[in-house]
Biopython code that builds the backbone (N, CA, C, O; Angstrom):
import numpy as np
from Bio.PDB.StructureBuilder import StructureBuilder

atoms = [
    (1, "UNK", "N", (-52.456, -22.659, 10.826)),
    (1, "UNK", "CA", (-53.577, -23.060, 11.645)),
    (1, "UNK", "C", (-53.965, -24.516, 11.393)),
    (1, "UNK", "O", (-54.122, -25.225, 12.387)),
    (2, "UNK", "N", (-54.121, -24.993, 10.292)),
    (2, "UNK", "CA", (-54.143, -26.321, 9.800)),
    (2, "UNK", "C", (-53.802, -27.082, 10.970)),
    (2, "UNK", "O", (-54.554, -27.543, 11.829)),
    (3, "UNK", "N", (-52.472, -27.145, 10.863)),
    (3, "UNK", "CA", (-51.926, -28.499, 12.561)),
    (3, "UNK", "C", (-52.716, -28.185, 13.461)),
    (3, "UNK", "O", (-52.583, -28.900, 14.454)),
    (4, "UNK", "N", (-53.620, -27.287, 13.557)),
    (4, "UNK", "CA", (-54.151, -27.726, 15.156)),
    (4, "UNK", "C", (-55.220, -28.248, 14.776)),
    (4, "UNK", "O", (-55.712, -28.688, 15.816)),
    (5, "UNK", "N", (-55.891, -28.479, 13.950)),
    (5, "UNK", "CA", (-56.860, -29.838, 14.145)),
    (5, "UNK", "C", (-56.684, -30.844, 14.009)),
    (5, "UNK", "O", (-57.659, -31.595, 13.996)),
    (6, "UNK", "N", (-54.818, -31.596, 13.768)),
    (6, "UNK", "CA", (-54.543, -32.461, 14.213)),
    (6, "UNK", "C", (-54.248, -32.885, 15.664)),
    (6, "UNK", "O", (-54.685, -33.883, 16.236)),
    (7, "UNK", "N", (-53.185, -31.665, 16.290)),
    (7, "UNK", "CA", (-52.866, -31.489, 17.157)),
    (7, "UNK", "C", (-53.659, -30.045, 18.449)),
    (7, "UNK", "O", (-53.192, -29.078, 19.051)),
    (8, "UNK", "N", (-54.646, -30.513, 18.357)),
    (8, "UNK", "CA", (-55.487, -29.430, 18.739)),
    (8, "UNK", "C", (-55.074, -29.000, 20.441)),
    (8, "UNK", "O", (-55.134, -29.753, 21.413)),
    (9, "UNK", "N", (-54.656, -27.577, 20.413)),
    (9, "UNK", "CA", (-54.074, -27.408, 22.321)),
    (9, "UNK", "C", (-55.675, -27.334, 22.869)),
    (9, "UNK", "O", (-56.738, -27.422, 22.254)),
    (10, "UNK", "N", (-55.334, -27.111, 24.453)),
    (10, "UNK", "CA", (-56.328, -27.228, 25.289)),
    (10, "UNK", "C", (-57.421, -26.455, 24.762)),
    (10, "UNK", "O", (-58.549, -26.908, 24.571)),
    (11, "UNK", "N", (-56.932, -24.897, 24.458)),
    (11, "UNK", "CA", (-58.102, -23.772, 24.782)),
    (11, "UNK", "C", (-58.783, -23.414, 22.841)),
    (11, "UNK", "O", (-59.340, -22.429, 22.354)),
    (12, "UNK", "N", (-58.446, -24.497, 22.363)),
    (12, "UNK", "CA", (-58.691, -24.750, 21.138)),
    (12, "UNK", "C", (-60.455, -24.519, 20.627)),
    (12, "UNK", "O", (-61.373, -25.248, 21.004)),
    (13, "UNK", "N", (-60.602, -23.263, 19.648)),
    (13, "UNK", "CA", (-62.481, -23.583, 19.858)),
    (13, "UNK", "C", (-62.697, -24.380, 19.301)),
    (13, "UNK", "O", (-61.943, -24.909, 18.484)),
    (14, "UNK", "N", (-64.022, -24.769, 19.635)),
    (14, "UNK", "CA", (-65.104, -25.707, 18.803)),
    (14, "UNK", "C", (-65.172, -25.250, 17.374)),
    (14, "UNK", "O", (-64.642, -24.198, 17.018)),
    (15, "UNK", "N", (-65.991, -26.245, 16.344)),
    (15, "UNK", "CA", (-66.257, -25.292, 15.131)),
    (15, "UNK", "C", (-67.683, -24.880, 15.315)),
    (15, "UNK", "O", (-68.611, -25.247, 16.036)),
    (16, "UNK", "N", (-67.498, -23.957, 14.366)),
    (16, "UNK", "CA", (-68.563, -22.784, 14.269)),
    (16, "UNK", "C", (-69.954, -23.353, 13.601)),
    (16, "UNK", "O", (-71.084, -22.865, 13.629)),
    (17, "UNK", "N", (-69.276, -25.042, 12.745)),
    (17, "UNK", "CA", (-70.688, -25.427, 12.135)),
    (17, "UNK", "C", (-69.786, -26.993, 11.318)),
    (17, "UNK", "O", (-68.627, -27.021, 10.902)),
    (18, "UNK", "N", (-70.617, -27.914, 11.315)),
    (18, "UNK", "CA", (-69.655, -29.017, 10.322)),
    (18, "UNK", "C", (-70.524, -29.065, 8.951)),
    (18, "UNK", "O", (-71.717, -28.768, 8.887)),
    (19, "UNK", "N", (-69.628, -29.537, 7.750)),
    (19, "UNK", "CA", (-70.144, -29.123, 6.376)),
    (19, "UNK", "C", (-70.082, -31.281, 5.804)),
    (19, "UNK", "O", (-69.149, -32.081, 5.742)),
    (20, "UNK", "N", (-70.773, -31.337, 5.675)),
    (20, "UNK", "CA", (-70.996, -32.872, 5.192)),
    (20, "UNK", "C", (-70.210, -33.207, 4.036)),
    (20, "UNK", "O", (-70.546, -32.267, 3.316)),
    (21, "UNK", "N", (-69.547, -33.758, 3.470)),
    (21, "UNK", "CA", (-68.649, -33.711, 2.432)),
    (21, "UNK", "C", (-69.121, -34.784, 1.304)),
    (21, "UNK", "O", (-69.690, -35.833, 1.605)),
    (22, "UNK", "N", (-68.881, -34.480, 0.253)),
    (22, "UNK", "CA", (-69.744, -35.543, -0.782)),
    (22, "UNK", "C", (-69.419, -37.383, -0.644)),
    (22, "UNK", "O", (-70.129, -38.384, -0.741)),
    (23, "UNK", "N", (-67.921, -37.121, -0.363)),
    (23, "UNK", "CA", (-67.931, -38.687, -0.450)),
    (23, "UNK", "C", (-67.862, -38.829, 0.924)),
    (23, "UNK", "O", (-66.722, -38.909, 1.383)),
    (24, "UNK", "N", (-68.983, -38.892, 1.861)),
    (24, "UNK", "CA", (-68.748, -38.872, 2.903)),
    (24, "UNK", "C", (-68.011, -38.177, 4.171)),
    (24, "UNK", "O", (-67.023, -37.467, 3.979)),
    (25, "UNK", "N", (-68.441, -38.367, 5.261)),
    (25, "UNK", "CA", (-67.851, -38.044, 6.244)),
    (25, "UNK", "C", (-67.784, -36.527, 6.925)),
    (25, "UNK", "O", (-68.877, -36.110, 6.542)),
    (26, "UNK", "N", (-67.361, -35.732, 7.482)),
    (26, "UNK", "CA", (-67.856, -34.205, 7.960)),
    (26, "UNK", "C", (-66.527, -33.058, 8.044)),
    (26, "UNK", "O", (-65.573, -33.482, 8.696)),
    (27, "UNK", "N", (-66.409, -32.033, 7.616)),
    (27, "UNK", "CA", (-65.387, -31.005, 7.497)),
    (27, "UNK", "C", (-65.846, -30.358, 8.852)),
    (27, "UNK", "O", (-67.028, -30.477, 9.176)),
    (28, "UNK", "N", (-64.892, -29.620, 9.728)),
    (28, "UNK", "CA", (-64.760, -28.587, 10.734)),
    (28, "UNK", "C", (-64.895, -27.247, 10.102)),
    (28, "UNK", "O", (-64.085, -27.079, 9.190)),
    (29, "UNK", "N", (-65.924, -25.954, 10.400)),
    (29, "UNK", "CA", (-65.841, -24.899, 9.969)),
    (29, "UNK", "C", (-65.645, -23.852, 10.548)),
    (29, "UNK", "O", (-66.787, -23.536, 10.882)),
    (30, "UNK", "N", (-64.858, -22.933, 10.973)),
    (30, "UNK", "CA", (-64.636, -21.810, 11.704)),
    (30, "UNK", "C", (-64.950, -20.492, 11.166)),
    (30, "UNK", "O", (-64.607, -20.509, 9.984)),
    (31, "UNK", "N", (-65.463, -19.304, 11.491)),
    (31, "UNK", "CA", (-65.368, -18.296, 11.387)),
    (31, "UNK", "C", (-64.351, -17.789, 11.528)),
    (31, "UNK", "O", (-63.692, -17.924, 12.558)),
    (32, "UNK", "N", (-63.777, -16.693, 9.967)),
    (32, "UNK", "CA", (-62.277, -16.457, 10.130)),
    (32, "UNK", "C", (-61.687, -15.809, 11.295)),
    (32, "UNK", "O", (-60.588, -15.898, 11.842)),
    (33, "UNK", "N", (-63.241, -14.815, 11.612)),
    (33, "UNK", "CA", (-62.518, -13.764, 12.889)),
    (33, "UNK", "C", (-62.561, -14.434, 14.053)),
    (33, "UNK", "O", (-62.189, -13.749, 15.006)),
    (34, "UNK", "N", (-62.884, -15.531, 14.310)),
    (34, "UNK", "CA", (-62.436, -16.800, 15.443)),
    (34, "UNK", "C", (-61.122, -17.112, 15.765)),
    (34, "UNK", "O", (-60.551, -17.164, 16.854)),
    (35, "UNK", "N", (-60.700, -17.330, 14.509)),
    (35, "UNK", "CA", (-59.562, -18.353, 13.829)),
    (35, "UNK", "C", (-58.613, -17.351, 14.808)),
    (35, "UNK", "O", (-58.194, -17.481, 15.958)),
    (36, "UNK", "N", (-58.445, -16.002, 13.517)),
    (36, "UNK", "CA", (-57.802, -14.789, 13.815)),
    (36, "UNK", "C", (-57.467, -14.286, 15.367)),
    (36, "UNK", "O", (-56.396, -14.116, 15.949)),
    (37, "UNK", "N", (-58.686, -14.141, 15.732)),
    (37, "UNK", "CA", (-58.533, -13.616, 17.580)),
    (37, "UNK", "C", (-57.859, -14.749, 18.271)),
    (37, "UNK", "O", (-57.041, -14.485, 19.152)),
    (38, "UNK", "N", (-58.181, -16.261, 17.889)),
    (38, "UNK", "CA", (-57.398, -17.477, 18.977)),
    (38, "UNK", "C", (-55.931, -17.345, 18.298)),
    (38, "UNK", "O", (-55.095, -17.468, 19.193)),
    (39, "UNK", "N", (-55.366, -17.155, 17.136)),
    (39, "UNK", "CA", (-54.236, -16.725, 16.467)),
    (39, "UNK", "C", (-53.849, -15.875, 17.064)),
    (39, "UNK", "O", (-53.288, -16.331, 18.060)),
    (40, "UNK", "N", (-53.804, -14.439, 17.030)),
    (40, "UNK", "CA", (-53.486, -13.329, 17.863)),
    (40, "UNK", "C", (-53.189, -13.458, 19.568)),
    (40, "UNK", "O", (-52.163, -13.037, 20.104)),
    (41, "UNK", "N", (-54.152, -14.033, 20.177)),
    (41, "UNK", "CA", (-54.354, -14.431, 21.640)),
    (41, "UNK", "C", (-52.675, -15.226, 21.696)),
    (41, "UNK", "O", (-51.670, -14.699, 22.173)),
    (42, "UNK", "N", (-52.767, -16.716, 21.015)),
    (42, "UNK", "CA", (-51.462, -17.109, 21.334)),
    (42, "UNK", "C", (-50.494, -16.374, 21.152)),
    (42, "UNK", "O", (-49.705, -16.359, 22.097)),
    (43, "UNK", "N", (-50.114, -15.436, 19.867)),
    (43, "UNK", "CA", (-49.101, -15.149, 19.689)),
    (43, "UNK", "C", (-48.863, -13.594, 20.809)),
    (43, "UNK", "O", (-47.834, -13.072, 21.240)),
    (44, "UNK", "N", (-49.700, -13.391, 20.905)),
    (44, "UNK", "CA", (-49.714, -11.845, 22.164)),
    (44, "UNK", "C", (-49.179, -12.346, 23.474)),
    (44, "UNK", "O", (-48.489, -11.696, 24.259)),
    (45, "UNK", "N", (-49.691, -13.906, 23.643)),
    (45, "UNK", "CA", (-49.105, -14.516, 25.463)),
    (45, "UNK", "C", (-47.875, -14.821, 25.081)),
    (45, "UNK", "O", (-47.070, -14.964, 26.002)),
    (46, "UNK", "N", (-47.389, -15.000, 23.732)),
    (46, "UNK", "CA", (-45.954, -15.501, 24.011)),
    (46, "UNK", "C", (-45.281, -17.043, 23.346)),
    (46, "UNK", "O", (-44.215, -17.658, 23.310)),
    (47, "UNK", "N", (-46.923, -17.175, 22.799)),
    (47, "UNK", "CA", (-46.342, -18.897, 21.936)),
    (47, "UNK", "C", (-46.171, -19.152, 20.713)),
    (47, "UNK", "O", (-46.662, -18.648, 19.703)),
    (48, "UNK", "N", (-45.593, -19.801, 20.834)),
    (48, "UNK", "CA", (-45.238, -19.800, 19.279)),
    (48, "UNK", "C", (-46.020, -19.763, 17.830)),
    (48, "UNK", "O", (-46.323, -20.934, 17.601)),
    (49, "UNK", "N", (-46.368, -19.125, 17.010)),
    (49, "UNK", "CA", (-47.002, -18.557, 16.042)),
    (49, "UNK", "C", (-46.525, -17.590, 14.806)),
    (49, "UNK", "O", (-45.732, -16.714, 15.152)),
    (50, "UNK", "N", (-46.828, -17.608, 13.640)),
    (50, "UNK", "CA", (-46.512, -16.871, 12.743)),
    (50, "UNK", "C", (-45.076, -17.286, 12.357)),
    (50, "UNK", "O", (-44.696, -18.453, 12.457)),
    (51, "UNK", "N", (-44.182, -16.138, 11.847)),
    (51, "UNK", "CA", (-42.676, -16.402, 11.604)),
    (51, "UNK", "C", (-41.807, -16.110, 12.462)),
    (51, "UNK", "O", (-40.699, -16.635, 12.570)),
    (52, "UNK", "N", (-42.384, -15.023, 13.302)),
    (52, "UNK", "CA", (-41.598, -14.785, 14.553)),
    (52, "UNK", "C", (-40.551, -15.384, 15.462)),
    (52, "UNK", "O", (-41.204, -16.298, 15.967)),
    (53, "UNK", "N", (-39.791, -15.428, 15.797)),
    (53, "UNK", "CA", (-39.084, -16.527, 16.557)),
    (53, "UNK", "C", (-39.005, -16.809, 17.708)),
    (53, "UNK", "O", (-38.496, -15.843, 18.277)),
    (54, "UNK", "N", (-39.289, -17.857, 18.632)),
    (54, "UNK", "CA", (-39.854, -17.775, 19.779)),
    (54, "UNK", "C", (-38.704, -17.119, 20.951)),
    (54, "UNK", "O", (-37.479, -17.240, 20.963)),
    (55, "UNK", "N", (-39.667, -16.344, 21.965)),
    (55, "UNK", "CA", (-38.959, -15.603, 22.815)),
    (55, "UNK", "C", (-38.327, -14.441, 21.673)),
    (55, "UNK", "O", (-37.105, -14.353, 21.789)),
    (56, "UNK", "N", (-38.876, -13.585, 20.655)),
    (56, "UNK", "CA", (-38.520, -12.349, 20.377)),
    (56, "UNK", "C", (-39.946, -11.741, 20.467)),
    (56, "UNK", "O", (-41.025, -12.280, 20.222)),
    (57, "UNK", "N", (-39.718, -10.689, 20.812)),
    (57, "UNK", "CA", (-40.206, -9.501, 21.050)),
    (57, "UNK", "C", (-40.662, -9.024, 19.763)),
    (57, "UNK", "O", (-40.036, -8.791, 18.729)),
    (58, "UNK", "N", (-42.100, -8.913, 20.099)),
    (58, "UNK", "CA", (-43.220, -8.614, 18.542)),
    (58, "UNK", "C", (-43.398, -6.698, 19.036)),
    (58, "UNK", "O", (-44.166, -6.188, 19.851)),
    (59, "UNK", "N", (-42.470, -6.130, 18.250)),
    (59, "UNK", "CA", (-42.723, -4.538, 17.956)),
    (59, "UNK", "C", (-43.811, -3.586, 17.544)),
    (59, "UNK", "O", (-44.097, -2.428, 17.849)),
    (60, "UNK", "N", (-44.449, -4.742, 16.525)),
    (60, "UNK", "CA", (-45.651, -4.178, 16.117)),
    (60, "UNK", "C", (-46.500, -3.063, 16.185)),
    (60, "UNK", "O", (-46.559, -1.952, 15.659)),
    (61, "UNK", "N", (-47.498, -4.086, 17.462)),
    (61, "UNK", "CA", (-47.790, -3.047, 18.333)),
    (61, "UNK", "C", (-47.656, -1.876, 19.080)),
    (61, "UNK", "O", (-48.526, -1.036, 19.307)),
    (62, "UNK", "N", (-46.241, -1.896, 19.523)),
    (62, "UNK", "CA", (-45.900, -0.489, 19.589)),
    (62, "UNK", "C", (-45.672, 0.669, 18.409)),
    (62, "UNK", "O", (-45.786, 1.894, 18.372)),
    (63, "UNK", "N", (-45.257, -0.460, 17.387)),
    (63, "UNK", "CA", (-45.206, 1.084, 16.109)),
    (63, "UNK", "C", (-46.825, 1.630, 16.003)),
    (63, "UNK", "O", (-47.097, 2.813, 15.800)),
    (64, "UNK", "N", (-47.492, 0.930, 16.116)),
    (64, "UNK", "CA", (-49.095, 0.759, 15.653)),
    (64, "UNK", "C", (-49.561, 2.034, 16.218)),
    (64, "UNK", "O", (-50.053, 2.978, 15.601)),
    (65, "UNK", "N", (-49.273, 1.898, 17.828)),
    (65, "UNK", "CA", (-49.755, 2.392, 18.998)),
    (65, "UNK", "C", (-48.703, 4.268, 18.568)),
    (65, "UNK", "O", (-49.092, 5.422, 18.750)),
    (66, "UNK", "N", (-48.141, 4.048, 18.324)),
    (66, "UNK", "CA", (-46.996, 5.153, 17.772)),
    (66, "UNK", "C", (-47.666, 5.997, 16.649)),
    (66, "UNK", "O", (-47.940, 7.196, 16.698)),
    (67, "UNK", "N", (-47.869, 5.146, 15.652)),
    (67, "UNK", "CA", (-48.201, 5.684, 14.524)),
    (67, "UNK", "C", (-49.841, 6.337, 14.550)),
    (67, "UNK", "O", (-50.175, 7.234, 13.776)),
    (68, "UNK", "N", (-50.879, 5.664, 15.674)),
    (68, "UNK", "CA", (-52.450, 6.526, 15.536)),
    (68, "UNK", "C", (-51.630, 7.276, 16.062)),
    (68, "UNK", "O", (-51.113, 7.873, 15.118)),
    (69, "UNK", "N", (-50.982, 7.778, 17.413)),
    (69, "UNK", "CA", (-50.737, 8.667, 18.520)),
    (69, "UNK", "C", (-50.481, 10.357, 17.313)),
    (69, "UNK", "O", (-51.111, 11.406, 17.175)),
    (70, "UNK", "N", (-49.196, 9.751, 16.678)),
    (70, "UNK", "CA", (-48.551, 10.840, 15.506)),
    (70, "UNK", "C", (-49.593, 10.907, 14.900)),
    (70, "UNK", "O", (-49.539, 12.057, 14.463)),
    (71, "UNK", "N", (-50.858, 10.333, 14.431)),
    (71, "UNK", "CA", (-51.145, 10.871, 13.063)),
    (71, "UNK", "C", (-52.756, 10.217, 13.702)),
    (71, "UNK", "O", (-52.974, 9.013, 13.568)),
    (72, "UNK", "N", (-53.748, 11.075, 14.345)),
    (72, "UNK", "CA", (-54.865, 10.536, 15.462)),
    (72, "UNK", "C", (-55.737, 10.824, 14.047)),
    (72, "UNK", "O", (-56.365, 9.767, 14.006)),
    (73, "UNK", "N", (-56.012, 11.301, 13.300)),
    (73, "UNK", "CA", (-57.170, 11.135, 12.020)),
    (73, "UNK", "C", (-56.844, 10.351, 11.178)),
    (73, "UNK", "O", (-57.869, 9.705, 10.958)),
    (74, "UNK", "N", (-55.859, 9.886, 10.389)),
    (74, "UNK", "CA", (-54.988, 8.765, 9.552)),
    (74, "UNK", "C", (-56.082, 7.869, 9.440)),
    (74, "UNK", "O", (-56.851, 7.735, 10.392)),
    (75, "UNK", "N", (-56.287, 7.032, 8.033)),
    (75, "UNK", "CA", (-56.734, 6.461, 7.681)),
    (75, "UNK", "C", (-56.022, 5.041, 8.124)),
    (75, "UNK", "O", (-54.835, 5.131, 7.809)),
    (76, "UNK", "N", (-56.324, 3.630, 8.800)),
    (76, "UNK", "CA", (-55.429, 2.517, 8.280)),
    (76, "UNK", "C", (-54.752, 2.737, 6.928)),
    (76, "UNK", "O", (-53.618, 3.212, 6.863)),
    (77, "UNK", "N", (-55.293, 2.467, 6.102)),
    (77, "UNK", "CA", (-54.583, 2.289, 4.592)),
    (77, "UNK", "C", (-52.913, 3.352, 4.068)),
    (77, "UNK", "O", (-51.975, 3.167, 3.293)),
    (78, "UNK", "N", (-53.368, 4.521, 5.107)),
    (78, "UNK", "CA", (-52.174, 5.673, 5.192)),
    (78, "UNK", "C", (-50.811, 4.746, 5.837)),
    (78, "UNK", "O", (-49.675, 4.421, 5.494)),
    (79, "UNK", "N", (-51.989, 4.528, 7.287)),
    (79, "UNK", "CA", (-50.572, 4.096, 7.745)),
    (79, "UNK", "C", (-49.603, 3.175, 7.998)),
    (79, "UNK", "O", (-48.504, 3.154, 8.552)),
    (80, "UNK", "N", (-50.822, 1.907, 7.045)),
    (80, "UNK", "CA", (-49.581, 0.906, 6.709)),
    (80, "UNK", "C", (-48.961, 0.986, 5.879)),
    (80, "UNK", "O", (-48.066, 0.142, 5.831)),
    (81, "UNK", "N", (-49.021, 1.897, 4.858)),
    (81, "UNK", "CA", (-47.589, 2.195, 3.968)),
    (81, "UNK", "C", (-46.873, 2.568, 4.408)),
    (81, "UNK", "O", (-45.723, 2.251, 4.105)),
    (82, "UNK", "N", (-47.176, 3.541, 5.467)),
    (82, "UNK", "CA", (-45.886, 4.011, 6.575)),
    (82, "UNK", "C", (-45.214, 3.185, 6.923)),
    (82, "UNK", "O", (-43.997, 3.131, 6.748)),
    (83, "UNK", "N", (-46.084, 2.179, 7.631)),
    (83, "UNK", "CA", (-45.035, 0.746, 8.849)),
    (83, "UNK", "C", (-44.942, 0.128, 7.858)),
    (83, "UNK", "O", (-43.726, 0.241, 7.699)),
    (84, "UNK", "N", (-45.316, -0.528, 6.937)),
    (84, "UNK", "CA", (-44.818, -1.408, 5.830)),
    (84, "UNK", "C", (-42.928, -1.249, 5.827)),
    (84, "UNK", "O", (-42.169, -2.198, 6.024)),
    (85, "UNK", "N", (-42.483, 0.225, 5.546)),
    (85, "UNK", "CA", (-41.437, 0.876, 5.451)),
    (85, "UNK", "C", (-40.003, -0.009, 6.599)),
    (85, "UNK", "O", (-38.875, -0.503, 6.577)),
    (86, "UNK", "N", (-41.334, 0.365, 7.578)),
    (86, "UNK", "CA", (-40.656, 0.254, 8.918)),
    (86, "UNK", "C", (-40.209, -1.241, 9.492)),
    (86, "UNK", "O", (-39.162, -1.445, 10.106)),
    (87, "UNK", "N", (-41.418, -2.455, 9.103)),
    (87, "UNK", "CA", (-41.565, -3.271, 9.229)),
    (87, "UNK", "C", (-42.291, -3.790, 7.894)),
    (87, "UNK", "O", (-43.160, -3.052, 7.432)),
    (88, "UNK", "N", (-42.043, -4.849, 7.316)),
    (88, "UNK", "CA", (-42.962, -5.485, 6.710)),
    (88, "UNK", "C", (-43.546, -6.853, 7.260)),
    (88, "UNK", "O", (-43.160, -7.802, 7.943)),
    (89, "UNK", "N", (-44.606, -6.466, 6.638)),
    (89, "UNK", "CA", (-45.615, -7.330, 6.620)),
    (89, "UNK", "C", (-46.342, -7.073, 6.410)),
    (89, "UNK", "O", (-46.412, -5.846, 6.335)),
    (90, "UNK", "N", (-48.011, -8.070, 5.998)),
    (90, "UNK", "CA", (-48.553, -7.888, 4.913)),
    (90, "UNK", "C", (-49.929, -7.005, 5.679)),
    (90, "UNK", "O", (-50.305, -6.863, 6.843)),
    (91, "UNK", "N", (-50.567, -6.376, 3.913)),
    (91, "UNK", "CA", (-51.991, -5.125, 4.847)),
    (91, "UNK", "C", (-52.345, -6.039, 5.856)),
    (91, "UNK", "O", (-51.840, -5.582, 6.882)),
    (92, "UNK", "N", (-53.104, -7.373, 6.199)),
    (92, "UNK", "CA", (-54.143, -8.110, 6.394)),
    (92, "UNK", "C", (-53.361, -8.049, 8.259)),
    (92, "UNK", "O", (-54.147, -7.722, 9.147)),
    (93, "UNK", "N", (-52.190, -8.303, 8.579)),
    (93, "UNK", "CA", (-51.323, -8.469, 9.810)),
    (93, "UNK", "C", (-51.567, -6.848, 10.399)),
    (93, "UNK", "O", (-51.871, -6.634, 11.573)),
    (94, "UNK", "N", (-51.409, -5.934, 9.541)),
    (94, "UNK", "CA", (-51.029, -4.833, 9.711)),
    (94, "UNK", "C", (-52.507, -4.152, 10.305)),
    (94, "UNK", "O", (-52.745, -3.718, 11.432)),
    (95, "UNK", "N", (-53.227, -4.220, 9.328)),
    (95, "UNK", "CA", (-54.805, -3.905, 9.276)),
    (95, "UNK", "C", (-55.529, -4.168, 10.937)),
    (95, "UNK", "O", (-56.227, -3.505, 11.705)),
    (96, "UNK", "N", (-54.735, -5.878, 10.929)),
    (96, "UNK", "CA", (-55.561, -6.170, 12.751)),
    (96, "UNK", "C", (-54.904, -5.520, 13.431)),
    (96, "UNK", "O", (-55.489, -4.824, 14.262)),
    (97, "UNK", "N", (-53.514, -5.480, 13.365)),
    (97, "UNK", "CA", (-53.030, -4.524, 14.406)),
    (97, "UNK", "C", (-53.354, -3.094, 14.796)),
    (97, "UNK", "O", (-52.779, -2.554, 15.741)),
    (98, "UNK", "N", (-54.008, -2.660, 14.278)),
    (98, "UNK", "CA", (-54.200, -1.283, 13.965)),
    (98, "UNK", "C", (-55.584, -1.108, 14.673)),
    (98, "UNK", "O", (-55.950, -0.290, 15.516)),
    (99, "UNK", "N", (-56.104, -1.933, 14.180)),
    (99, "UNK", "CA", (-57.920, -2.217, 14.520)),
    (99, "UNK", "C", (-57.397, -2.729, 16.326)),
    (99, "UNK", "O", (-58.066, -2.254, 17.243)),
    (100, "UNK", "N", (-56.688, -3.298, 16.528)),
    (100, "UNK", "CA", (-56.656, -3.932, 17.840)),
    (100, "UNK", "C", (-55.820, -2.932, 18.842)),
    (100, "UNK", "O", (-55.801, -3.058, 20.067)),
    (101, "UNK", "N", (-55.108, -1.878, 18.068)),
    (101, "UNK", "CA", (-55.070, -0.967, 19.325)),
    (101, "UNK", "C", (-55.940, 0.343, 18.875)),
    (101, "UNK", "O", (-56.015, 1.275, 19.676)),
    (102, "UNK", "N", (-56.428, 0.409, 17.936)),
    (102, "UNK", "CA", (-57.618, 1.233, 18.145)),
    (102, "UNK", "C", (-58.520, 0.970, 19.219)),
    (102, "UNK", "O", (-58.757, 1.911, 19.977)),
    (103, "UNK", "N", (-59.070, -0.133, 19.431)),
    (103, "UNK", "CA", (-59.440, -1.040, 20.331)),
    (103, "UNK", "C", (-59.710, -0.709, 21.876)),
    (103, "UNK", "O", (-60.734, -0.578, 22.546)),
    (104, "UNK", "N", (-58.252, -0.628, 22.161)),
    (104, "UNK", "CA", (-57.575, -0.499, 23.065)),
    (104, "UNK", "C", (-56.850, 0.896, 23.528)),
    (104, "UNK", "O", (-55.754, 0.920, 24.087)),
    (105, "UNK", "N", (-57.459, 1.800, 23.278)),
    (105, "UNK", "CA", (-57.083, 3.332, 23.062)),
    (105, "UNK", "C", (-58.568, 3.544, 23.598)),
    (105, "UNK", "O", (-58.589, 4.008, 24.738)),
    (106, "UNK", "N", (-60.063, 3.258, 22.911)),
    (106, "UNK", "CA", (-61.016, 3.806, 22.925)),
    (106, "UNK", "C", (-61.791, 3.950, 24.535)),
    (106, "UNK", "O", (-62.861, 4.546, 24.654)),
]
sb = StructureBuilder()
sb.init_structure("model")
sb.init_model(0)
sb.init_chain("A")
sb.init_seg("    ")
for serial, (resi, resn, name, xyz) in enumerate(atoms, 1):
    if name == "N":
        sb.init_residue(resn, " ", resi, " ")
    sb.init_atom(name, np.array(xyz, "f"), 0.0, 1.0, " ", f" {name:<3s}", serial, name[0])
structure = sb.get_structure()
């Protein structure tokens, strides 16, 4: 995320608040779950983000969407040890995904 406040794209947010810095001058501050949702947003339309490689097909979500379906009381924490298996990557990736088609189910 860093490069984009050099290279900031169009639909880029504002910050959430600026923090004055001792030897002068002003820091940009975001709220993480900002950061996160404009993170997610790009990488869901298709641009380039994360480790993924551009133009492949992010599975994720469908295991996600797979795994409440099989197991509709499951705790998150259950069932990313499951997809961990399946896919890795880390709780924190796994965790939004889960939360974001819960989401999207309700």
């Amino acid at each position: 995320m860093s490069h984009w406040l050099t290279e900031r794209p169009d639909d880029f947010p504002e910050p959430d608040e600026w923090r004055e810095l001792p030897g002068g001058g002003r820091r940009p501050l975001w709220k993480l779950g900002r950061m996160w949702a404009y993170a997610d947003r790009r990488i869901y339309r298709g641009q380039k983000g994360g480790r993924r490689r551009q133009g492949e097909a992010d599975h994720r979500p469908e295991l996600a969407r797979r795994a409440l379906v099989d197991h509709p009381g499951a705790r998150n924490a259950d069932l990313i040890r499951e997809l961990q298996k399946v896919y890795p990557a880390s709780r924190s990736t796994w965790n939004r995904i889960l939360n974001a088609e819960r989401e999207k189910s309700e």
